[in-house]
Biopython code that builds the backbone (N, CA, C, O; Angstrom):
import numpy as np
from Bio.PDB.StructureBuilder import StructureBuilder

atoms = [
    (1, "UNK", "N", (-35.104, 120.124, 130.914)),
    (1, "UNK", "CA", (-35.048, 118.800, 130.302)),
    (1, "UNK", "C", (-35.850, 118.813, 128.997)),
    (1, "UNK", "O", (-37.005, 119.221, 128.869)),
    (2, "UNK", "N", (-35.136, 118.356, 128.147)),
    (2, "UNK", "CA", (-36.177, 118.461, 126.722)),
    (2, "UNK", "C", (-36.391, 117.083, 126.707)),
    (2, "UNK", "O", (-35.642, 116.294, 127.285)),
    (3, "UNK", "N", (-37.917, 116.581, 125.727)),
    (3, "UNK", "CA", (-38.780, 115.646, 125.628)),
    (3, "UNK", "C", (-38.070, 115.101, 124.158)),
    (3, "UNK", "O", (-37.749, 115.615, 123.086)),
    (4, "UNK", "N", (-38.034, 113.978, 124.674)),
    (4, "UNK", "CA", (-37.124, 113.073, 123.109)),
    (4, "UNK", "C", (-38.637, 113.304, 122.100)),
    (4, "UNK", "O", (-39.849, 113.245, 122.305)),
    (5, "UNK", "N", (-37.769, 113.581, 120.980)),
    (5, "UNK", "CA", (-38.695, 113.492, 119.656)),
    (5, "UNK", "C", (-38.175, 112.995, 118.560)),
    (5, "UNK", "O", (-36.965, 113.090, 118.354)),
    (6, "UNK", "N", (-39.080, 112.340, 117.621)),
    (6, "UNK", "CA", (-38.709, 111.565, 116.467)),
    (6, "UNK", "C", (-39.802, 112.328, 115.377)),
    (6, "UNK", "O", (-40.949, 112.702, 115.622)),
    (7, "UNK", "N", (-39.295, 112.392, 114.524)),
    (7, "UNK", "CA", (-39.740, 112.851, 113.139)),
    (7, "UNK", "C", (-40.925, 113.947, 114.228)),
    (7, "UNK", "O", (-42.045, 113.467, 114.403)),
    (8, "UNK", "N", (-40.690, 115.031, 114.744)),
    (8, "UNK", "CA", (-41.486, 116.108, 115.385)),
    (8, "UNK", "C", (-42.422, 115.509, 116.358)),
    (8, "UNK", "O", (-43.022, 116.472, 116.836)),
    (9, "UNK", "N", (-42.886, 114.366, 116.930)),
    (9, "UNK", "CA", (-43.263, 114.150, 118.181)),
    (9, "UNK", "C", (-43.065, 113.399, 118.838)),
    (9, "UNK", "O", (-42.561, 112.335, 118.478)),
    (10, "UNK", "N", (-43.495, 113.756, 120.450)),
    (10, "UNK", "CA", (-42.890, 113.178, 121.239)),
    (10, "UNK", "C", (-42.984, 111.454, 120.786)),
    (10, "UNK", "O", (-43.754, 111.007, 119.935)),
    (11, "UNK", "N", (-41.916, 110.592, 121.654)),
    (11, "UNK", "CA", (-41.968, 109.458, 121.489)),
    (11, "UNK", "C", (-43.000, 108.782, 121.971)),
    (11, "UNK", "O", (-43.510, 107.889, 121.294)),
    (12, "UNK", "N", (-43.615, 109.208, 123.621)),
    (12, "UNK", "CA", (-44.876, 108.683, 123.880)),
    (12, "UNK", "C", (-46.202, 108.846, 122.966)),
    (12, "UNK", "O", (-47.260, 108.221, 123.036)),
    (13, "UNK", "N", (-45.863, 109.748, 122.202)),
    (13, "UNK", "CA", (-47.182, 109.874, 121.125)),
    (13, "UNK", "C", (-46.800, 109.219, 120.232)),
    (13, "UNK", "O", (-47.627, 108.316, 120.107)),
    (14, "UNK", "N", (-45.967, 109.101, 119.446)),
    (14, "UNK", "CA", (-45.554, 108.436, 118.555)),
    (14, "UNK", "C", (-45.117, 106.679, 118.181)),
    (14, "UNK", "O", (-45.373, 106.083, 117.135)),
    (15, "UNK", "N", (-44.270, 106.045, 119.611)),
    (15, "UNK", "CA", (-44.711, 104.441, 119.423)),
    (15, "UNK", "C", (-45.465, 103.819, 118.994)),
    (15, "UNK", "O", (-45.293, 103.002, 118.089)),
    (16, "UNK", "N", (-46.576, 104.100, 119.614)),
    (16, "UNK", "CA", (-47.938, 103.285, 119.884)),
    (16, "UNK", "C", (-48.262, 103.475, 118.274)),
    (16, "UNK", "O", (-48.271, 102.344, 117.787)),
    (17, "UNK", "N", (-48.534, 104.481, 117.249)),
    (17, "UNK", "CA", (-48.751, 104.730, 116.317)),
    (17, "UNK", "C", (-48.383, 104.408, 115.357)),
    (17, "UNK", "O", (-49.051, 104.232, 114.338)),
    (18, "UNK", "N", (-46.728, 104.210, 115.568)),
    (18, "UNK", "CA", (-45.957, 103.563, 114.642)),
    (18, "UNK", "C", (-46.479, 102.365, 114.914)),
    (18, "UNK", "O", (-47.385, 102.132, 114.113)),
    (19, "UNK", "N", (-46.325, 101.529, 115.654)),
    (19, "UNK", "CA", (-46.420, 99.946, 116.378)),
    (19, "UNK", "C", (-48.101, 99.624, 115.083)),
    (19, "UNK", "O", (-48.336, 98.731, 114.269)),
    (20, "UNK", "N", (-48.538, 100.318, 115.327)),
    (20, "UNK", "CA", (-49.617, 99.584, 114.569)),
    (20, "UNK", "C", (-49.932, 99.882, 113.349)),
    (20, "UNK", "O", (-50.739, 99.176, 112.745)),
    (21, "UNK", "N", (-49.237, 101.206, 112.644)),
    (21, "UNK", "CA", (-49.062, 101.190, 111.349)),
    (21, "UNK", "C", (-47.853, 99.811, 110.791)),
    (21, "UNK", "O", (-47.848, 99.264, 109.688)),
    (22, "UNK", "N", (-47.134, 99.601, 111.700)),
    (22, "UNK", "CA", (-46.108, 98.552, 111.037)),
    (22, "UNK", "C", (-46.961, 96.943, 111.076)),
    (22, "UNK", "O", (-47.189, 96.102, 110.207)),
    (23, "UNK", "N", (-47.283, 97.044, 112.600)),
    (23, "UNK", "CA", (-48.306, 95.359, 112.148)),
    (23, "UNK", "C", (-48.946, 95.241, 111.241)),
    (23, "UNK", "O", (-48.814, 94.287, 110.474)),
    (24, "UNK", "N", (-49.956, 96.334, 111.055)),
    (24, "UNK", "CA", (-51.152, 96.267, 109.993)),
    (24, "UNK", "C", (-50.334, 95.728, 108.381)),
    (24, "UNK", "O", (-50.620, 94.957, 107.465)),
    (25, "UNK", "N", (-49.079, 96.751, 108.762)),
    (25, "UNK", "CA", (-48.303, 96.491, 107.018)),
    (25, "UNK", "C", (-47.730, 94.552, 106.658)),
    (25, "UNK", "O", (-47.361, 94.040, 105.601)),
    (26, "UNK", "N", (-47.889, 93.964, 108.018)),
    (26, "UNK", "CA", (-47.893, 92.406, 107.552)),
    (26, "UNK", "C", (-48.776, 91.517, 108.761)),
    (26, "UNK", "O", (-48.534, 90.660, 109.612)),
    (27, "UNK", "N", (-50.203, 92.469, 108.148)),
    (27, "UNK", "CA", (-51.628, 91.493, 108.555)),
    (27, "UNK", "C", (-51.711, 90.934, 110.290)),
    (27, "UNK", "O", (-52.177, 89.871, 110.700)),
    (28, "UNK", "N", (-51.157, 91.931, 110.993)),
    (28, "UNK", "CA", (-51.749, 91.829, 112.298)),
    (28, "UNK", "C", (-52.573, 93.488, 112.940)),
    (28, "UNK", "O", (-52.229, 94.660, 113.096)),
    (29, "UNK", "N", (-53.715, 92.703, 113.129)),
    (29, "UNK", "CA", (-54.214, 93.582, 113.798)),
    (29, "UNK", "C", (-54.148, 94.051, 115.365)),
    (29, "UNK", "O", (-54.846, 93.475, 116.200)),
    (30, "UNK", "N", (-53.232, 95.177, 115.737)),
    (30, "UNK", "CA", (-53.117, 95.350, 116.466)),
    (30, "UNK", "C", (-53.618, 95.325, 118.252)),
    (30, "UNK", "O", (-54.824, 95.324, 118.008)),
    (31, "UNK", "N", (-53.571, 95.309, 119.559)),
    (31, "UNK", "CA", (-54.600, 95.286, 120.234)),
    (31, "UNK", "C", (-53.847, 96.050, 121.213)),
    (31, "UNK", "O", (-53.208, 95.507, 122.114)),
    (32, "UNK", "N", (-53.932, 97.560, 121.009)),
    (32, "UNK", "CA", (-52.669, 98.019, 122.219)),
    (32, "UNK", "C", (-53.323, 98.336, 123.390)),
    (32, "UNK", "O", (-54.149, 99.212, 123.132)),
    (33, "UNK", "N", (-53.344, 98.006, 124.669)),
    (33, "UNK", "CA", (-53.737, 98.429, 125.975)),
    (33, "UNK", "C", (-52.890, 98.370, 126.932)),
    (33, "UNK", "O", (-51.855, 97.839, 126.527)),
    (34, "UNK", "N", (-52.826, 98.729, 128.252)),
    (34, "UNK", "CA", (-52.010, 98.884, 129.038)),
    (34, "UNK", "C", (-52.555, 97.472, 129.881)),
    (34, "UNK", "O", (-53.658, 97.038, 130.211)),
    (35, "UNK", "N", (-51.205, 97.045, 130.022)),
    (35, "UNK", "CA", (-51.030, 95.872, 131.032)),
    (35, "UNK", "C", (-50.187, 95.348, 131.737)),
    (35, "UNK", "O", (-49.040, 95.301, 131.293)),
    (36, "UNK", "N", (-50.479, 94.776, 133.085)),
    (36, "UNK", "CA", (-48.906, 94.571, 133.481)),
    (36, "UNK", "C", (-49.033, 93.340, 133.993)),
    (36, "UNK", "O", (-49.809, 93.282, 134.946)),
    (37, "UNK", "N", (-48.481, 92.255, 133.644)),
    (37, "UNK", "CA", (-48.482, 90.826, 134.276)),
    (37, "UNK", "C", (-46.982, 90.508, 134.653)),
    (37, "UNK", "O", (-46.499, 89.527, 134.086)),
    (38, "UNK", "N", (-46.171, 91.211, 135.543)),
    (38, "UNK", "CA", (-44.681, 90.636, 135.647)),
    (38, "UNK", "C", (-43.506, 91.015, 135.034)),
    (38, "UNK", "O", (-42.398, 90.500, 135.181)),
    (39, "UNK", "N", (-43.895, 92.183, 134.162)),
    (39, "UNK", "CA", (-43.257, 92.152, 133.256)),
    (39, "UNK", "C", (-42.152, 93.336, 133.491)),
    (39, "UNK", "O", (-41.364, 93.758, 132.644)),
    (40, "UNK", "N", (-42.302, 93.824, 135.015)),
    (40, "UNK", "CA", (-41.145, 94.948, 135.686)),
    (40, "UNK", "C", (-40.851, 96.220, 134.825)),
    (40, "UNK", "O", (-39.835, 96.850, 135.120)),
    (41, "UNK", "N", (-41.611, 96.659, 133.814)),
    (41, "UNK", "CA", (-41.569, 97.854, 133.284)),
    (41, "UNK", "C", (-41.674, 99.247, 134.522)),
    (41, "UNK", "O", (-41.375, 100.440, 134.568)),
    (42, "UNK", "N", (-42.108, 98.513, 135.150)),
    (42, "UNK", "CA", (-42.195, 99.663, 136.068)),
    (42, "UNK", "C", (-40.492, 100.097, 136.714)),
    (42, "UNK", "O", (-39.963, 101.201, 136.842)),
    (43, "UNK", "N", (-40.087, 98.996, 136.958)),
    (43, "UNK", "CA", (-38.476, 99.530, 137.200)),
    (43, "UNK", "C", (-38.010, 100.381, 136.377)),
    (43, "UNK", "O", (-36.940, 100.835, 136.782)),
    (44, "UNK", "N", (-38.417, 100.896, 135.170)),
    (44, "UNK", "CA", (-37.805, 101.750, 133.882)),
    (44, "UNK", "C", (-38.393, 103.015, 134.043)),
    (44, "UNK", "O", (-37.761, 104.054, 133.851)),
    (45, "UNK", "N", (-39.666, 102.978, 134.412)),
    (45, "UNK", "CA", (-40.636, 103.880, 134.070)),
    (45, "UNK", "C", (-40.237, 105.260, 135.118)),
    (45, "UNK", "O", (-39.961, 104.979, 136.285)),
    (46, "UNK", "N", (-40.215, 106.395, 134.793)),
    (46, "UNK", "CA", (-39.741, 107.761, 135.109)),
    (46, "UNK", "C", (-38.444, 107.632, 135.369)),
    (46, "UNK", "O", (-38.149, 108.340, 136.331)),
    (47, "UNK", "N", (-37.107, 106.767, 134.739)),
    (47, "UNK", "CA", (-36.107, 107.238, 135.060)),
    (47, "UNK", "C", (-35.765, 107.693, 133.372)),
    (47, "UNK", "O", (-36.440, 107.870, 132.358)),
    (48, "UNK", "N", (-34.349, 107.757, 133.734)),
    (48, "UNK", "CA", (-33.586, 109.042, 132.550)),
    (48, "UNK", "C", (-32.547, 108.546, 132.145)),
    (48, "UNK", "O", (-31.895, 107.888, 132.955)),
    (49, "UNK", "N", (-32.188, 108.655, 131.148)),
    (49, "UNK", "CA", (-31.151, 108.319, 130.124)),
    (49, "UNK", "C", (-29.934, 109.032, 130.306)),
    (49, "UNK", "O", (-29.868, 110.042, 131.007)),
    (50, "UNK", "N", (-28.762, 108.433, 129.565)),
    (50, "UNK", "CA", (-27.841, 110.018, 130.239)),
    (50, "UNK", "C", (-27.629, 110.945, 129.451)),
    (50, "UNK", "O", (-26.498, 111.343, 129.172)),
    (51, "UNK", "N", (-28.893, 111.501, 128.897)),
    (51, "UNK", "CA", (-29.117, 112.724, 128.907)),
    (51, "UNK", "C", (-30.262, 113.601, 129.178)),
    (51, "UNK", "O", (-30.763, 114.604, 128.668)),
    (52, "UNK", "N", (-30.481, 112.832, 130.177)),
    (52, "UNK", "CA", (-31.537, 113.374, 131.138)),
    (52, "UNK", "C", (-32.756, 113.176, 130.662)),
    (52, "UNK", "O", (-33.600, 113.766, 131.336)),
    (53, "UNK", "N", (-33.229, 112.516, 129.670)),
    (53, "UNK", "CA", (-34.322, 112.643, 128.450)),
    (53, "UNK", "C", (-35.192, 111.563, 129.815)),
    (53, "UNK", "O", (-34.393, 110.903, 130.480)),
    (54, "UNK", "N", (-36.891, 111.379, 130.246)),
    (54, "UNK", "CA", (-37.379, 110.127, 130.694)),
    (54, "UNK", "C", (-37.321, 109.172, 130.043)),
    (54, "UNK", "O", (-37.317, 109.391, 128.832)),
    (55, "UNK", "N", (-37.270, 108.132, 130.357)),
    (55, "UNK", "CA", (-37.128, 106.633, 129.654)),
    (55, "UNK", "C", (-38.369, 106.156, 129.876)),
    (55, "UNK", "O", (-38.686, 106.134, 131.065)),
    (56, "UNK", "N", (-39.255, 105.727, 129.024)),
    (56, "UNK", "CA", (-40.554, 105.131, 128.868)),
    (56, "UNK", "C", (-40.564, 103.673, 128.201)),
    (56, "UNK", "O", (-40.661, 103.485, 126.988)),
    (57, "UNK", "N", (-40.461, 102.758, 129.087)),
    (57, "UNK", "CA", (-40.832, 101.922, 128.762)),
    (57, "UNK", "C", (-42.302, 100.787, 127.991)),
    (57, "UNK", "O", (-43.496, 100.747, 128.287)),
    (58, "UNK", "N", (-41.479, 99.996, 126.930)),
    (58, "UNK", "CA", (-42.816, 99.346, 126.632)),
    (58, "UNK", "C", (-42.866, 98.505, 126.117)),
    (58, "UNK", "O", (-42.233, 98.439, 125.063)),
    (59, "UNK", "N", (-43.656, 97.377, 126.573)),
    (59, "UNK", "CA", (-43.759, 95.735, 126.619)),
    (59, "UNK", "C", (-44.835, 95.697, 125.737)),
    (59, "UNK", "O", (-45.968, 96.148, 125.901)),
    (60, "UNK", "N", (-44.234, 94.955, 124.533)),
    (60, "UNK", "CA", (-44.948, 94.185, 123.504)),
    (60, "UNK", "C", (-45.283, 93.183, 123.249)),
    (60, "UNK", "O", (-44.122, 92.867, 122.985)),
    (61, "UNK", "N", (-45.810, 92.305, 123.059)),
    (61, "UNK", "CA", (-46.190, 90.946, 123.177)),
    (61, "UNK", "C", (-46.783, 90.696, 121.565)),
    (61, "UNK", "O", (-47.719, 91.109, 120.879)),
    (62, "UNK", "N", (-45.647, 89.770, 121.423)),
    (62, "UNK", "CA", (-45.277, 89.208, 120.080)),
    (62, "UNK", "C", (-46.212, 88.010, 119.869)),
    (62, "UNK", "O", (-46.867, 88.029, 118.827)),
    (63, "UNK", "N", (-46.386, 86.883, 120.773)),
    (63, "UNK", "CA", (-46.628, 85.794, 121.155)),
    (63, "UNK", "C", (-48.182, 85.547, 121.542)),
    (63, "UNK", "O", (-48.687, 86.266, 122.404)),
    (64, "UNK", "N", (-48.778, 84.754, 121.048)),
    (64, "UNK", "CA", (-50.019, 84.009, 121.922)),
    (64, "UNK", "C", (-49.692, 82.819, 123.058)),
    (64, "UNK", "O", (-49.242, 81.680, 122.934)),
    (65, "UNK", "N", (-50.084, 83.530, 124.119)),
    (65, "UNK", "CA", (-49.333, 82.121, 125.086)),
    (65, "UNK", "C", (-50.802, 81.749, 125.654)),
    (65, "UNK", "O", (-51.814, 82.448, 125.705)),
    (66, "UNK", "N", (-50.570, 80.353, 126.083)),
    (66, "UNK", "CA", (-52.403, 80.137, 126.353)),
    (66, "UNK", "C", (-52.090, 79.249, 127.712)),
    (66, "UNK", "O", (-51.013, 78.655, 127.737)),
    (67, "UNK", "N", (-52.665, 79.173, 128.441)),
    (67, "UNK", "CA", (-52.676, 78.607, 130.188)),
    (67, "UNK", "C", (-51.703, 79.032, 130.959)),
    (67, "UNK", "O", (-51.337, 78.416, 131.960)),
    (68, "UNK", "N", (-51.139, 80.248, 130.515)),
    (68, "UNK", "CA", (-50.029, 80.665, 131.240)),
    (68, "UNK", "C", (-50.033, 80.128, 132.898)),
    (68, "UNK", "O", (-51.161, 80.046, 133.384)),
    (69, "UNK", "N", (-49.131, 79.839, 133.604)),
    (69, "UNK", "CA", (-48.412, 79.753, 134.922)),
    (69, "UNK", "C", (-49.109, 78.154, 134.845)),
    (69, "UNK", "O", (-48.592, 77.434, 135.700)),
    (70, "UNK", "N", (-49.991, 77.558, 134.148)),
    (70, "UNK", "CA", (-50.217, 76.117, 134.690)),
    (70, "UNK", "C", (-49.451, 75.042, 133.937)),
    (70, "UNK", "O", (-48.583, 75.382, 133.133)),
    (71, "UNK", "N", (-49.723, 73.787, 134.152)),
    (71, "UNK", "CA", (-48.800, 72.578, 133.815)),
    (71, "UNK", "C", (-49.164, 72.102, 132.247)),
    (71, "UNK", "O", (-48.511, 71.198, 131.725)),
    (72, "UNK", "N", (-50.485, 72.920, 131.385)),
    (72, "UNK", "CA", (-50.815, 73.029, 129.924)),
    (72, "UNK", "C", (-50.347, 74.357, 129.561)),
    (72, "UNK", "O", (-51.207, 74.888, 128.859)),
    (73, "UNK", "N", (-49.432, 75.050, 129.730)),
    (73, "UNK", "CA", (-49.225, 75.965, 129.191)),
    (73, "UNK", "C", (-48.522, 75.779, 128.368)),
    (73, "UNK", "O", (-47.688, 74.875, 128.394)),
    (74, "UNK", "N", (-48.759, 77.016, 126.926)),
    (74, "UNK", "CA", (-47.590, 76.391, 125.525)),
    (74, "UNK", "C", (-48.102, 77.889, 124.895)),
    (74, "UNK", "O", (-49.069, 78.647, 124.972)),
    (75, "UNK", "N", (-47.011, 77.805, 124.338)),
    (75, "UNK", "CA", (-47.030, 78.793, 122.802)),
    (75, "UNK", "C", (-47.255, 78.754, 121.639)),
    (75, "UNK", "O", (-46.304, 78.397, 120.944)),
    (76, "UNK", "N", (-48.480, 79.069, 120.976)),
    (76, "UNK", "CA", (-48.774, 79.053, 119.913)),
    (76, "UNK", "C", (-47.274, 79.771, 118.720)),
    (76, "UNK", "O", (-47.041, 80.937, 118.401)),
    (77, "UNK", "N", (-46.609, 78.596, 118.380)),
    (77, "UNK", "CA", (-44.650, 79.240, 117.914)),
    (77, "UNK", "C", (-45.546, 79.747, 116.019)),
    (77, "UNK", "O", (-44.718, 79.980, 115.138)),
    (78, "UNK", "N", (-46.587, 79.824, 115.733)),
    (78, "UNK", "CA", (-46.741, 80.177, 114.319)),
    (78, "UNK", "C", (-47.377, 81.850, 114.949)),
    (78, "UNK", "O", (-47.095, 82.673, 114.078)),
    (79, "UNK", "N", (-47.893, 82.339, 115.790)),
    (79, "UNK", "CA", (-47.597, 83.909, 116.797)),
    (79, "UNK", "C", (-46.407, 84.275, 116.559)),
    (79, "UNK", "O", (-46.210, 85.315, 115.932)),
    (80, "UNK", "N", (-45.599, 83.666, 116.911)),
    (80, "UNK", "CA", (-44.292, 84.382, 117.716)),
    (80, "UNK", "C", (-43.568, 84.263, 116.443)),
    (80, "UNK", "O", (-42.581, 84.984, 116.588)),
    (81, "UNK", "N", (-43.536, 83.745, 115.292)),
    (81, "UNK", "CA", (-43.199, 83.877, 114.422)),
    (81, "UNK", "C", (-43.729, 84.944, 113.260)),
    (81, "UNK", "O", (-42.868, 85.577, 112.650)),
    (82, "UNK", "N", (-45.149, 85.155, 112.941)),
    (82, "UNK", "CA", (-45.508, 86.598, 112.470)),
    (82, "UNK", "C", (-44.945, 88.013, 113.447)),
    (82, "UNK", "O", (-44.322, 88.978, 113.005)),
    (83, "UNK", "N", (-45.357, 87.795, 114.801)),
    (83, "UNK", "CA", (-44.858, 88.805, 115.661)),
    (83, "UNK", "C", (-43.320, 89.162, 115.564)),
    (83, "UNK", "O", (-43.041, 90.361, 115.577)),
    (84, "UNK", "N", (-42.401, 88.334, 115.479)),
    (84, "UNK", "CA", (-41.153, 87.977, 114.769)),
    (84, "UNK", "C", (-41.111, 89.241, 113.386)),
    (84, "UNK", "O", (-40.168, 90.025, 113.282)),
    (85, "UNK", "N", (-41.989, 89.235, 112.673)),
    (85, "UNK", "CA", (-42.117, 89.962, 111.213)),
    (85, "UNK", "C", (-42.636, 91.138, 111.653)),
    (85, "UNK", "O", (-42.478, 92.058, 110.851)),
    (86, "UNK", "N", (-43.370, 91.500, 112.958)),
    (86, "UNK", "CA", (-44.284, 93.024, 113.540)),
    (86, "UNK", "C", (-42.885, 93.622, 113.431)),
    (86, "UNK", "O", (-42.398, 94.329, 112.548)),
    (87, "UNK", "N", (-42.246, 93.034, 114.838)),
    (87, "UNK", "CA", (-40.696, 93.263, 115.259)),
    (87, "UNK", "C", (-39.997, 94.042, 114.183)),
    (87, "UNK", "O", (-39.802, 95.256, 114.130)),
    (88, "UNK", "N", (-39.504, 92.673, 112.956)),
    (88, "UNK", "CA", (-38.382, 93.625, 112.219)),
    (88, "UNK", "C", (-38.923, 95.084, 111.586)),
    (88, "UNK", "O", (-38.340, 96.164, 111.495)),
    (89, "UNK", "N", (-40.664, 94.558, 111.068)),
    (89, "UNK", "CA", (-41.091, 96.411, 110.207)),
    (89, "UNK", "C", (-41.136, 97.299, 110.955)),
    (89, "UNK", "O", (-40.977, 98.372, 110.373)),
    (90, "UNK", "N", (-41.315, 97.408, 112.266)),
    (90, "UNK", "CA", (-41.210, 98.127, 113.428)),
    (90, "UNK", "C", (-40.252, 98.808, 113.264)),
    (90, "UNK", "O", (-40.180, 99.962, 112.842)),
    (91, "UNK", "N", (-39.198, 97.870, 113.712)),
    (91, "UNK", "CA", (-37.572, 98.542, 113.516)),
    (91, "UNK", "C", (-37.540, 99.445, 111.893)),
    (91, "UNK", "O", (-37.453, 100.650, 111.658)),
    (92, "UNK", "N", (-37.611, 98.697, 111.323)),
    (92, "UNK", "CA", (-37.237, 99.047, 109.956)),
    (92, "UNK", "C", (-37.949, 100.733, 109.505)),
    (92, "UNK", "O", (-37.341, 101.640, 108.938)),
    (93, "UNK", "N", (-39.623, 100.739, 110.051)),
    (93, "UNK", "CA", (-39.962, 102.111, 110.251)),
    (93, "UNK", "C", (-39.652, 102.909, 111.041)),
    (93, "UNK", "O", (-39.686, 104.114, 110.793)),
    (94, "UNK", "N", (-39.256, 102.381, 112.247)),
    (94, "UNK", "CA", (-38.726, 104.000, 113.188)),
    (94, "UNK", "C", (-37.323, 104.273, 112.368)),
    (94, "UNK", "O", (-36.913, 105.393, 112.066)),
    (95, "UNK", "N", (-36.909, 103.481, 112.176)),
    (95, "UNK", "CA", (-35.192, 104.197, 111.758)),
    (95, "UNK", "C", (-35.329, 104.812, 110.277)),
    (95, "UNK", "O", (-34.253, 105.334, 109.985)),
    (96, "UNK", "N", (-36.238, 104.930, 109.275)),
    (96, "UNK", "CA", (-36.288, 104.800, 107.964)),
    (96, "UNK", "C", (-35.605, 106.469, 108.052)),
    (96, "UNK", "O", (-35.667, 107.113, 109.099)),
    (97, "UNK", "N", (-35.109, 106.892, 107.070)),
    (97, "UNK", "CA", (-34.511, 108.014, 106.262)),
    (97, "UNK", "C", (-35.765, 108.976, 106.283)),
    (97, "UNK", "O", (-35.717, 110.066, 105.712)),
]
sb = StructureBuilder()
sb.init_structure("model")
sb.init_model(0)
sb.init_chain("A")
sb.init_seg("    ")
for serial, (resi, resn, name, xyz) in enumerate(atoms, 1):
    if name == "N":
        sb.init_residue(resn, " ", resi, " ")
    sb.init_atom(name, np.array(xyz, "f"), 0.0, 1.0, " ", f" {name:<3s}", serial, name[0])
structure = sb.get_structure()
């Protein structure tokens, strides 16, 4: 089984790296840690693509949400709107030429 790679390393080395060279490029400072609140990544995690490559999943959080699960809970929508802008440079750097 060969290990998916992008521009020469693996992808698990490489996300996380990209992810915060692209925020930084429109003024968010990144905060990457491992977490899991619900978010079923684990259903993804060690299976395979069809080409056998592992599939590594990974949950980003765009959004400031504040009282989550209670009856004041809300979204700060001016978050989810810069995070909105993480998103597209994200994209826009993994695929670049």
């Amino acid at each position: 089984m060969r290990e998916l790679i992008h521009y020469g390393r693996l992808v698990a080395e490489y996300l996380p790296i990209l992810f915060e060279a692209s925020a930084k490029k429109v003024g968010v400072e990144p905060d990457i840690t491992t977490f899991h609140a619900g978010a079923e990544t684990h259903i993804y995690a060690n299976q395979k693509n069809k080409h056998g490559e592992k599939f590594t999943p990974y949950l980003v959080g765009l959004a400031t949400v504040c009282n989550m699960h209670s009856a004041d809970e809300f979204l700060d929508y001016t978050t989810l709107l810069k995070g909105h802008e993480v998103l597209i440079e994200f994209f826009k750097d993994f695929n670049r030429d």
